[in-house]
C-alpha positions as YAML, in Angstrom:
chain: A
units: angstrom
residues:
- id: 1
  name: UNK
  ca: [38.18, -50.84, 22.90]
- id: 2
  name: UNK
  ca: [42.13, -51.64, 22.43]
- id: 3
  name: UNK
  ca: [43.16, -47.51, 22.32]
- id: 4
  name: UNK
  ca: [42.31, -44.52, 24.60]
- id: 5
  name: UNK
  ca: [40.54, -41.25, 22.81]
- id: 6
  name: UNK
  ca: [44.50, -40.07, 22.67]
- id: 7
  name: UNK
  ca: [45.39, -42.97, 20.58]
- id: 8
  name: UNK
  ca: [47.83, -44.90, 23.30]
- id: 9
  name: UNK
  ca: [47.18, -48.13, 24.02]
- id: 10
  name: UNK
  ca: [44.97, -49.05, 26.69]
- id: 11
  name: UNK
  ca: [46.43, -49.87, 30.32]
- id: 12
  name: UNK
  ca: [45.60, -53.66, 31.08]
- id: 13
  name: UNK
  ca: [43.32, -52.45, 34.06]
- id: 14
  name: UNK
  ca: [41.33, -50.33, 31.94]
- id: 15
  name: UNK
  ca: [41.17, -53.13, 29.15]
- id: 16
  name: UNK
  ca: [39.33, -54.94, 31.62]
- id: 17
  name: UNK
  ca: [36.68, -52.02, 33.02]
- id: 18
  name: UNK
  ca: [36.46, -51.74, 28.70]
- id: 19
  name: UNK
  ca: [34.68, -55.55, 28.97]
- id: 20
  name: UNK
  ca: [31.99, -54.16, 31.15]
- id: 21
  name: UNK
  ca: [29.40, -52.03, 29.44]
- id: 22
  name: UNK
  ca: [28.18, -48.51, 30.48]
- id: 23
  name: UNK
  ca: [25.67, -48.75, 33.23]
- id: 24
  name: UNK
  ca: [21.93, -47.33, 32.17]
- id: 25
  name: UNK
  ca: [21.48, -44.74, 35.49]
- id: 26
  name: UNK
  ca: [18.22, -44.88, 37.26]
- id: 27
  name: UNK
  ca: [15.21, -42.89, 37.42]
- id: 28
  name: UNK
  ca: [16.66, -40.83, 39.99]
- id: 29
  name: UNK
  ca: [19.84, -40.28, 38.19]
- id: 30
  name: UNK
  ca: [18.47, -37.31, 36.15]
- id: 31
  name: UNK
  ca: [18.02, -33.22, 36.06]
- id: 32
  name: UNK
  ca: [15.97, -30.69, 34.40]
- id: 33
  name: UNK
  ca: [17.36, -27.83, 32.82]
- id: 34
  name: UNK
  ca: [16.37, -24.43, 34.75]
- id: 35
  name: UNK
  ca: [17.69, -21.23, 33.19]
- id: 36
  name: UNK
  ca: [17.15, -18.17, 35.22]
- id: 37
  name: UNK
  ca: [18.57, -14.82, 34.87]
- id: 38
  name: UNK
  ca: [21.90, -15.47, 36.31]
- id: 39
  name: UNK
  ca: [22.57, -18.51, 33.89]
- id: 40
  name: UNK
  ca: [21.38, -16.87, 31.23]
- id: 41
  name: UNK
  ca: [23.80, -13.67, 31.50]
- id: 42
  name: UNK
  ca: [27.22, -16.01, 32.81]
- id: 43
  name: UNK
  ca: [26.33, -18.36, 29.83]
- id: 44
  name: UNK
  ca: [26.43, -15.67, 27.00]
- id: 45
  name: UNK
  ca: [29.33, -13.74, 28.93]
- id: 46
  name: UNK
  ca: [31.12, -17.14, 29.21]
- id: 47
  name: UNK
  ca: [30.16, -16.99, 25.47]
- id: 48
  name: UNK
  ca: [31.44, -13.78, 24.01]
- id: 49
  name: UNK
  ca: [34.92, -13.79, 26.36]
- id: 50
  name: UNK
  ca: [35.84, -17.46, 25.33]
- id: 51
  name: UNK
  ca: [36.00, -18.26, 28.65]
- id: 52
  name: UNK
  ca: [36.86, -21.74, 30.27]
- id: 53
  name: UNK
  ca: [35.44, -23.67, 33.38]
- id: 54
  name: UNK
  ca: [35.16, -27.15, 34.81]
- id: 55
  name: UNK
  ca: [31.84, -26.51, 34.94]
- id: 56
  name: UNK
  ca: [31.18, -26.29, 31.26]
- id: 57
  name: UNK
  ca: [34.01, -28.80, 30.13]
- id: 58
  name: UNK
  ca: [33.26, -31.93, 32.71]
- id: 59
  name: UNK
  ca: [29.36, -31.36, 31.50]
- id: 60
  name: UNK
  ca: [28.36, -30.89, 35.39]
- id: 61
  name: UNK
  ca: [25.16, -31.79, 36.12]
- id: 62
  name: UNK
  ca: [23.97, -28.21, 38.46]
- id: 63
  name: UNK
  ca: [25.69, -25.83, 36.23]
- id: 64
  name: UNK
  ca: [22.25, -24.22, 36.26]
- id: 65
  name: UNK
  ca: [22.10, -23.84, 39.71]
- id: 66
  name: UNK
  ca: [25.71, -22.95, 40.64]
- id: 67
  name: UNK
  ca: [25.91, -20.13, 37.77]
- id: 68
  name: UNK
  ca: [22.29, -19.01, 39.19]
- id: 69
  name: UNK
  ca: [24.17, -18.44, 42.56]
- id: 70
  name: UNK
  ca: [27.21, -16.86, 40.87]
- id: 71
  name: UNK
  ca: [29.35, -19.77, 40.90]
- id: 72
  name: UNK
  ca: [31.56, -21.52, 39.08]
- id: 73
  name: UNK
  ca: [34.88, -23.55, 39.15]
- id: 74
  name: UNK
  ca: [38.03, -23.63, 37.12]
- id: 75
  name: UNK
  ca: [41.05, -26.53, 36.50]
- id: 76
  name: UNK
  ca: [44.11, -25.55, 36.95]
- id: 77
  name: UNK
  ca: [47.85, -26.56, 36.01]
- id: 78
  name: UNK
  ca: [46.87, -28.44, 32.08]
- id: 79
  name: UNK
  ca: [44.60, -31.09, 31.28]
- id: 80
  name: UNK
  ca: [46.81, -33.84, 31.87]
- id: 81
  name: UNK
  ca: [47.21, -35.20, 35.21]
- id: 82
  name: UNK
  ca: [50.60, -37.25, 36.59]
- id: 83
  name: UNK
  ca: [48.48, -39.47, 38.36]
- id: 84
  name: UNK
  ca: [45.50, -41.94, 37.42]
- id: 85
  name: UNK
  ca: [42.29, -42.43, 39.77]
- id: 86
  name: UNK
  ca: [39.97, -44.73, 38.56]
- id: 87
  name: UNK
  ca: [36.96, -42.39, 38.41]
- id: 88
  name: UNK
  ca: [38.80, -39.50, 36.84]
- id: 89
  name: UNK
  ca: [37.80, -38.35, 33.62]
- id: 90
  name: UNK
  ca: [41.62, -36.64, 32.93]
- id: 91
  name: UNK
  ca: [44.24, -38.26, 31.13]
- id: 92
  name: UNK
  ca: [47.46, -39.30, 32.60]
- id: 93
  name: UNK
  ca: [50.87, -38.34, 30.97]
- id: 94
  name: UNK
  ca: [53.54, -35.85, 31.15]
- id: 95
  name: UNK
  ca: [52.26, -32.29, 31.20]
- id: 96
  name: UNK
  ca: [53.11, -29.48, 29.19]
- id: 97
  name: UNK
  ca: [55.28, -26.65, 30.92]
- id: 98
  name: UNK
  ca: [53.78, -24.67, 33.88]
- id: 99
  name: UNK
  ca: [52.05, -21.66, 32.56]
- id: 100
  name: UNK
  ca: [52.44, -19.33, 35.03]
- id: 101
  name: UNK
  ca: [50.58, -16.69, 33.53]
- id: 102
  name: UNK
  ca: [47.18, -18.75, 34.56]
- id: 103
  name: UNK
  ca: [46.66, -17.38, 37.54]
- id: 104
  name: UNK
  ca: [46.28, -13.89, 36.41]
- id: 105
  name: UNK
  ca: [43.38, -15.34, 33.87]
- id: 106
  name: UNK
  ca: [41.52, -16.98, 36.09]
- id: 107
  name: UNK
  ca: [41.70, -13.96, 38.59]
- id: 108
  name: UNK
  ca: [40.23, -11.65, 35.04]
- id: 109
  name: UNK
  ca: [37.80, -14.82, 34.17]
- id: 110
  name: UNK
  ca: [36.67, -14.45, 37.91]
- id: 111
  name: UNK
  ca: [36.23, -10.77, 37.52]
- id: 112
  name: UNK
  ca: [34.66, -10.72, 34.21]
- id: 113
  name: UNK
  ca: [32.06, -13.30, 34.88]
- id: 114
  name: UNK
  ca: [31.39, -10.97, 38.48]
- id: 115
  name: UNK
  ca: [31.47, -14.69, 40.63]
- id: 116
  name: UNK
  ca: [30.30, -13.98, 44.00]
- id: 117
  name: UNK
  ca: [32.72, -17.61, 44.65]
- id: 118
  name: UNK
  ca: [34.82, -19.26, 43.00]
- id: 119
  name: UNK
  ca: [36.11, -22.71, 43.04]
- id: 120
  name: UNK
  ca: [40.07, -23.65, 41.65]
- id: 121
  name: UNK
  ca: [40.89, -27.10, 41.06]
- id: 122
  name: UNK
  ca: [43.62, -28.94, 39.23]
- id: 123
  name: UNK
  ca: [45.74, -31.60, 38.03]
- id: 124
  name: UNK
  ca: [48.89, -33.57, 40.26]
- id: 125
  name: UNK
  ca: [51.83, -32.03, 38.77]
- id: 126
  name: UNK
  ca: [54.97, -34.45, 40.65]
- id: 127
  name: UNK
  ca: [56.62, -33.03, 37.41]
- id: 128
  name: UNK
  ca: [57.22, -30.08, 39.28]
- id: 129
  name: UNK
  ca: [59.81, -29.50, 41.46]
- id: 130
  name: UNK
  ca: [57.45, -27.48, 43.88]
- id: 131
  name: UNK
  ca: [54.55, -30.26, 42.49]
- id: 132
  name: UNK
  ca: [52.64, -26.88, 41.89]
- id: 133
  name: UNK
  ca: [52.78, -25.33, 44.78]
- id: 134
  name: UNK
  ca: [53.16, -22.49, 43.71]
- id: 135
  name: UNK
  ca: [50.39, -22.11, 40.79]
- id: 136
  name: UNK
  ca: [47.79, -23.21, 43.62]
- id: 137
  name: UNK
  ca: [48.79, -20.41, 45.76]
- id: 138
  name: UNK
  ca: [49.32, -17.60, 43.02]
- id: 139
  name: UNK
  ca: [45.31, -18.38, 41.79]
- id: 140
  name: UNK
  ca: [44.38, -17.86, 45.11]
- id: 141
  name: UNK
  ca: [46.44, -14.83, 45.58]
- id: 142
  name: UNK
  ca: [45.20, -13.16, 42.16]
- id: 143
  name: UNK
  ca: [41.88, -13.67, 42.61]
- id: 144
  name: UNK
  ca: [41.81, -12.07, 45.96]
- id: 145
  name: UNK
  ca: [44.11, -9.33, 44.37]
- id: 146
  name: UNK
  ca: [41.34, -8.71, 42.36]
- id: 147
  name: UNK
  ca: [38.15, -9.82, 43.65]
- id: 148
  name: UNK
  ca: [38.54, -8.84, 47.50]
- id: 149
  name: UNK
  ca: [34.72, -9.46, 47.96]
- id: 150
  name: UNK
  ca: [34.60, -12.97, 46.31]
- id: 151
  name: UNK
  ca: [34.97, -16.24, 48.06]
- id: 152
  name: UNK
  ca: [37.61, -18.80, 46.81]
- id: 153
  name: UNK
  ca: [37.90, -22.15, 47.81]
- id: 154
  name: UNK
  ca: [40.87, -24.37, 46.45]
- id: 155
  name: UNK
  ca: [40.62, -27.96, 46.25]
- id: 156
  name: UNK
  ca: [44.36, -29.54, 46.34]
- id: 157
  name: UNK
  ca: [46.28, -32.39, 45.60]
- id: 158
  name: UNK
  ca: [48.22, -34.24, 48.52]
- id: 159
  name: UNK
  ca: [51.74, -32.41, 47.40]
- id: 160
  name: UNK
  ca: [53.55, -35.50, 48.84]
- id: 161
  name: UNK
  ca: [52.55, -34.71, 52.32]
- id: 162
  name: UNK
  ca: [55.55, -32.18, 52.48]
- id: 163
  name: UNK
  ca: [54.52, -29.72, 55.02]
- id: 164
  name: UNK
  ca: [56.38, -26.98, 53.41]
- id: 165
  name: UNK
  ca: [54.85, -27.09, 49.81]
- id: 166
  name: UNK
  ca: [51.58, -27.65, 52.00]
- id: 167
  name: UNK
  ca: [52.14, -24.58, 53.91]
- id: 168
  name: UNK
  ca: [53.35, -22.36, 50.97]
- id: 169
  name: UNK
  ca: [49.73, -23.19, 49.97]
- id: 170
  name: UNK
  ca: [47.92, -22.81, 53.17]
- id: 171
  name: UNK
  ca: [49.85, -19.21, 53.49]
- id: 172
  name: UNK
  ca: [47.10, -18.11, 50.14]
- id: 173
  name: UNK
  ca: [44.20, -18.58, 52.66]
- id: 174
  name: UNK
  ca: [41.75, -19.30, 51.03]
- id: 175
  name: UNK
  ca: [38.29, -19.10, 52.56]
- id: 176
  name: UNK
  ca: [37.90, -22.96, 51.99]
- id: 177
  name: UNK
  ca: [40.79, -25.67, 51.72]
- id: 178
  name: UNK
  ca: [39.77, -28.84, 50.24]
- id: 179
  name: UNK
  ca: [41.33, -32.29, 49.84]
- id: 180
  name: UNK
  ca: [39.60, -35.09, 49.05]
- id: 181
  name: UNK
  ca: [39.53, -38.48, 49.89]
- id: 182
  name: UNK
  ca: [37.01, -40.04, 47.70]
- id: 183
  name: UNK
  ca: [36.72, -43.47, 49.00]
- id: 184
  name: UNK
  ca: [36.77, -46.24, 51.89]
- id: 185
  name: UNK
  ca: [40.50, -47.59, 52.95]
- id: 186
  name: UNK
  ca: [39.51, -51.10, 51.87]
- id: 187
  name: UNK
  ca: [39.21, -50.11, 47.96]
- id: 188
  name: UNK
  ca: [41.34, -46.70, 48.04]
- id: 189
  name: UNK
  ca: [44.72, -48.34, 46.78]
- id: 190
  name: UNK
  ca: [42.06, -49.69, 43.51]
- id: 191
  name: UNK
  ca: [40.66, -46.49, 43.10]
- id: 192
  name: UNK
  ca: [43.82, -43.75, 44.13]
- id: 193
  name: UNK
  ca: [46.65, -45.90, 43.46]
- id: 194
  name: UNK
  ca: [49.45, -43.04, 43.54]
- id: 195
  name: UNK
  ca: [47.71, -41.60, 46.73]
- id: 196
  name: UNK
  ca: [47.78, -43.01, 50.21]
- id: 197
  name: UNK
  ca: [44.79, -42.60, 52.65]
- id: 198
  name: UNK
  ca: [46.54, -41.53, 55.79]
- id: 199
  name: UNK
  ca: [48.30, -39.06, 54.44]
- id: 200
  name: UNK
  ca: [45.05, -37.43, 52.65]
- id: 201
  name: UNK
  ca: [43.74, -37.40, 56.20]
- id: 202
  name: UNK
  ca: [47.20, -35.83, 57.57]
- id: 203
  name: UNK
  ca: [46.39, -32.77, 54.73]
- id: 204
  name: UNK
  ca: [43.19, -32.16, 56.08]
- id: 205
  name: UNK
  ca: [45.01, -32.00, 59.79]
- id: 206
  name: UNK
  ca: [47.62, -29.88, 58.87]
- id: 207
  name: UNK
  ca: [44.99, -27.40, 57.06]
- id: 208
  name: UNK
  ca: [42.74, -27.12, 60.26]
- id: 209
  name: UNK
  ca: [45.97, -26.82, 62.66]
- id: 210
  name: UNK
  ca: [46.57, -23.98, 59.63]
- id: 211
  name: UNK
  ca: [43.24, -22.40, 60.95]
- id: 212
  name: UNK
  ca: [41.59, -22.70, 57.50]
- id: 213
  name: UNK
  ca: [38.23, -24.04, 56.83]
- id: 214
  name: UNK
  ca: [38.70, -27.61, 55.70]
- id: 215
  name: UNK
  ca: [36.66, -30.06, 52.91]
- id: 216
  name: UNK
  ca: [36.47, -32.78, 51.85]
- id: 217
  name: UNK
  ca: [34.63, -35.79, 49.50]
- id: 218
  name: UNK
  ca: [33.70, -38.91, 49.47]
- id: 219
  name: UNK
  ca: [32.25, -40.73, 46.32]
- id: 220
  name: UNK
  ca: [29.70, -43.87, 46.42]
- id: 221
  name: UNK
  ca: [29.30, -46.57, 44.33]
- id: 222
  name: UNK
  ca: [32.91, -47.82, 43.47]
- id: 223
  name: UNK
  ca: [32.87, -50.71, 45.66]
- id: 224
  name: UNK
  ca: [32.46, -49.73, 49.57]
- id: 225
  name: UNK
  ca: [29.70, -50.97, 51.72]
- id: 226
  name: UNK
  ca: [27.57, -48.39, 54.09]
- id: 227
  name: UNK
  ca: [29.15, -49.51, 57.16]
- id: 228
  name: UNK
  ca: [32.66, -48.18, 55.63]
- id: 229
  name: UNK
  ca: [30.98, -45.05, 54.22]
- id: 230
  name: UNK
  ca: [30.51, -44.08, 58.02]
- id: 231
  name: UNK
  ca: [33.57, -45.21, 59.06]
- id: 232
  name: UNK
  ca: [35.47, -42.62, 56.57]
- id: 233
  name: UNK
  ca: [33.23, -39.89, 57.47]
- id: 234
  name: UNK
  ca: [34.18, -40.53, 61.34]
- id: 235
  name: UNK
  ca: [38.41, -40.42, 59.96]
- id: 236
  name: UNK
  ca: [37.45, -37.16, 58.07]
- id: 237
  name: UNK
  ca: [35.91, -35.52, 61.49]
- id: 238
  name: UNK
  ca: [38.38, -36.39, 63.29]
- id: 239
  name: UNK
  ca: [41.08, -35.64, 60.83]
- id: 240
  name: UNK
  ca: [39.83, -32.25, 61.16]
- id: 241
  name: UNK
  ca: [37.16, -31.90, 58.35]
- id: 242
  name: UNK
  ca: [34.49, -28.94, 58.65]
- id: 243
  name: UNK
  ca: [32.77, -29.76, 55.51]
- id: 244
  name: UNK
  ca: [31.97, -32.28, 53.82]
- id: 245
  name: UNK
  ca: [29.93, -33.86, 50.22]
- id: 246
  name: UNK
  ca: [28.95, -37.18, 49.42]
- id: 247
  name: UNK
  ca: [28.07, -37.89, 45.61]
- id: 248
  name: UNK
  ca: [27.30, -41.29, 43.53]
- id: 249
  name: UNK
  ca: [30.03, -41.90, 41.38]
- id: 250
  name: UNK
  ca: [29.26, -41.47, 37.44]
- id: 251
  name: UNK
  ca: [31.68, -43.81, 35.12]
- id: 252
  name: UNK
  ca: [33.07, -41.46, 32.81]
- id: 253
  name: UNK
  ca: [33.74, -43.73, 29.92]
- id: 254
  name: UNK
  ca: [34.19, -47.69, 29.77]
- id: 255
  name: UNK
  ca: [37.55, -47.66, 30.48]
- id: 256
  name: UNK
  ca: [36.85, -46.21, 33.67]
- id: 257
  name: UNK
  ca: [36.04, -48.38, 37.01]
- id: 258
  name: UNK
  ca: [33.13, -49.83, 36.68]
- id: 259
  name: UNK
  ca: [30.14, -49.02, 38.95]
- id: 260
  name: UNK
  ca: [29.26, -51.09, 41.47]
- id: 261
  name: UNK
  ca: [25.63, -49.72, 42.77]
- id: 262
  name: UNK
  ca: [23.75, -46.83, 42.19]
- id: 263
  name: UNK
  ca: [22.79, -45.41, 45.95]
- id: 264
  name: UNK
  ca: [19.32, -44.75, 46.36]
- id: 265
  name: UNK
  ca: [18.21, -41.13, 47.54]
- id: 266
  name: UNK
  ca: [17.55, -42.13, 50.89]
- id: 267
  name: UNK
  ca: [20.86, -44.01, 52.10]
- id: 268
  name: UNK
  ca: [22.40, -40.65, 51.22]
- id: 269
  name: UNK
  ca: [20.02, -39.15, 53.17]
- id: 270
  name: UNK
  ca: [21.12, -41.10, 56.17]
- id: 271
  name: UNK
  ca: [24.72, -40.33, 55.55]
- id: 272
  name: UNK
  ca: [24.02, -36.77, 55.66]
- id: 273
  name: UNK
  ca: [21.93, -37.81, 58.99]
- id: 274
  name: UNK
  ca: [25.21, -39.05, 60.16]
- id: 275
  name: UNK
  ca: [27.58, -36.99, 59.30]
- id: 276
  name: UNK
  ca: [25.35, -34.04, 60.94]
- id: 277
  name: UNK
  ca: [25.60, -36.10, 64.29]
- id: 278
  name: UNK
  ca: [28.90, -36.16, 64.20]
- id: 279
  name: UNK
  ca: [29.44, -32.72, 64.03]
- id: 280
  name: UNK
  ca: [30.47, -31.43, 60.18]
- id: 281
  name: UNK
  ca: [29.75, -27.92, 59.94]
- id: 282
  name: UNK
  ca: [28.16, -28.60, 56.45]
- id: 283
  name: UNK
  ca: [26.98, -31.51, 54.63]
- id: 284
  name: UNK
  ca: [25.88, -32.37, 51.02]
- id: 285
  name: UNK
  ca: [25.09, -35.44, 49.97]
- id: 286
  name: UNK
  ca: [22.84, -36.66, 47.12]
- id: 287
  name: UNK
  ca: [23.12, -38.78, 43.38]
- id: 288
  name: UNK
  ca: [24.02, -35.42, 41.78]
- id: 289
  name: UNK
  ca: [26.06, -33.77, 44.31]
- id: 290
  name: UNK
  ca: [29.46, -32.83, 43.42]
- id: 291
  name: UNK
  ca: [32.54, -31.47, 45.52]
- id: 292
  name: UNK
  ca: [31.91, -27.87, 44.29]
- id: 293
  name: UNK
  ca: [27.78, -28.29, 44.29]
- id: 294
  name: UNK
  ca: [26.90, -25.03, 46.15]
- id: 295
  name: UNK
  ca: [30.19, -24.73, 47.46]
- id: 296
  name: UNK
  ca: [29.70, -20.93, 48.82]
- id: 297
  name: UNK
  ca: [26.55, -21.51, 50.57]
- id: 298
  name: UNK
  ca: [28.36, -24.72, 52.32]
- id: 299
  name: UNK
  ca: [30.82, -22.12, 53.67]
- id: 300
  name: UNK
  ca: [28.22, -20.27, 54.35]
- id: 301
  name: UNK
  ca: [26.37, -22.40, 56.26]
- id: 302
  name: UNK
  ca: [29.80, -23.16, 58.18]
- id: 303
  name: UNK
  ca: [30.76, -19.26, 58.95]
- id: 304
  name: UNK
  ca: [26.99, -19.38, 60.69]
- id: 305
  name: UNK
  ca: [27.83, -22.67, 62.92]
- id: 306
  name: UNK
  ca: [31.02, -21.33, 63.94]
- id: 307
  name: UNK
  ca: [29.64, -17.95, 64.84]
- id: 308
  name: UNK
  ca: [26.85, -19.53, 66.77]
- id: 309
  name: UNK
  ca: [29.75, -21.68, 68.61]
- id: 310
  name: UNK
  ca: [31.39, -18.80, 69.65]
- id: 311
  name: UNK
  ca: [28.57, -17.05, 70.82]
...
């Protein structure tokens, strides 16, 4: 493979993932299709409204289960992306020009497809003067404009650190802010070259000092050993973390990092063990667990701990 699927040439990094072949996944690696009612009805709505959602697009594993529950999650601010992670399936460029009619669209797509919670996601737009503040906070805004009883949660990019483009987002309030890490210190300049560790952590500060529930991911199999798996869980706690997921990373082409294990069920098993100890509000963790995986009954489960807290 000398070109990317957009016809540019290939990045001498991703040249060399190219040389390594496409792992076969494991026994374990696999899910059945369940359709119930709920999927059934969001899939033909989703159908006959030519609607749009991550869900759909990435080819997510538990779309059955999340539309089942109502939920669903949607990419904001283009399909191309200002900065390159390893694992990320998005391409890397210069984006076209902010629409900033999207968030009314995803507040009707919302609506339409009756979401109990919702999910909004996007691309790093540096472009941007703002870096997109702005369109983060809007979606939030419109949805809640017009879905008062639905849940969002809005998974961000690092903005820079700039605590007033971080604030200008915080000031949506959304019922869950995410930011996520992804992976160990040791490998996270390979993986998340344009992002810096400490300062992912500092977002996730900054959003609890906010007094918004906070999130966060990390993703196995690019390289870390167990030891540092529990060592990032213990910086996201005490960065300020309520939630957190833990998934096995999925190469999403060859010119993507390669993977370097496949986690059996159990170690993530005894993450989840762990990060429970330490005190997360919420934890999933599992081969086919993704950052949105039953995202509203995570919060869920975290509006119960806190209440019991209190009480």
């Amino acid at each position: 493979m000398s070109v990317a699927p957009d016809g540019r040439k290939l990045l001498r990094l991703e040249a060399r993932n190219a040389q390594t072949p496409i792992e076969r996944k494991p026994s374990w690696i696999k899910t059945r299709a369940k359709m119930g009612p709920n999927y059934t009805d969001l899939k033909g709505l989703v159908r006959r409204e030519g609607l749009h959602t991550v869900c759909e697009e990435a080819g997510c594993p538990n779309i059955y289960e999340c539309w089942e529950d109502r939920e669903a999650t949607f990419l904001i601010g283009g399909e191309v992306c200002t900065r390159r992670c390893a694992f990320c399936l998005i391409d890397t460029g210069k984006p076209k020009k902010l629409d900033r009619d999207e968030p009314r669209r995803v507040a009707e797509s919302v609506q339409t497809m009756e979401l109990r919670y919702s999910t909004v996601t996007g691309v790093t737009r540096d472009d941007l003067p703002d870096e997109g503040a702005w369109l983060y906070a809007e979606t939030v805004r419109a949805i809640k404009r017009l879905n008062p009883e639905t849940g969002v949660e809005l998974l961000i990019p690092d903005f820079s650190g700039k605590p007033d483009l971080l604030t200008e987002v915080f000031e949506s309030r959304p019922e869950v802010l995410a930011h996520n890490v992804e992976t160990v210190p040791r490998i996270f300049k390979i993986i998340r070259p344009a992002f810096n560790y400490q300062r992912s952590l500092d977002v996730l500060t900054q959003a609890r000092d906010f007094g918004l529930v906070t999130k966060s991911n990390l993703i196995l199999g690019m390289g870390e050993t167990p030891e540092e798996i529990r060592s990032a869980l213990t910086d996201l706690y005490e960065a300020g973390a309520e939630l957190v997921t833990i998934t096995q990373y999925l190469r999403p082409s060859p010119r993507h990092h390669p993977i370097d294990r496949w986690v059996k069920p159990q170690e993530f098993v005894e993450h989840a063990q762990f990060a429970e100890e330490l005190g997360f509000a919420g934890v999933m963790s599992g081969p086919l667990v993704r950052s949105s995986y039953r995202a509203g009954r995570l919060y869920k489960q975290a509006m119960e701990r806190r209440a019991t807290a209190r009480s």
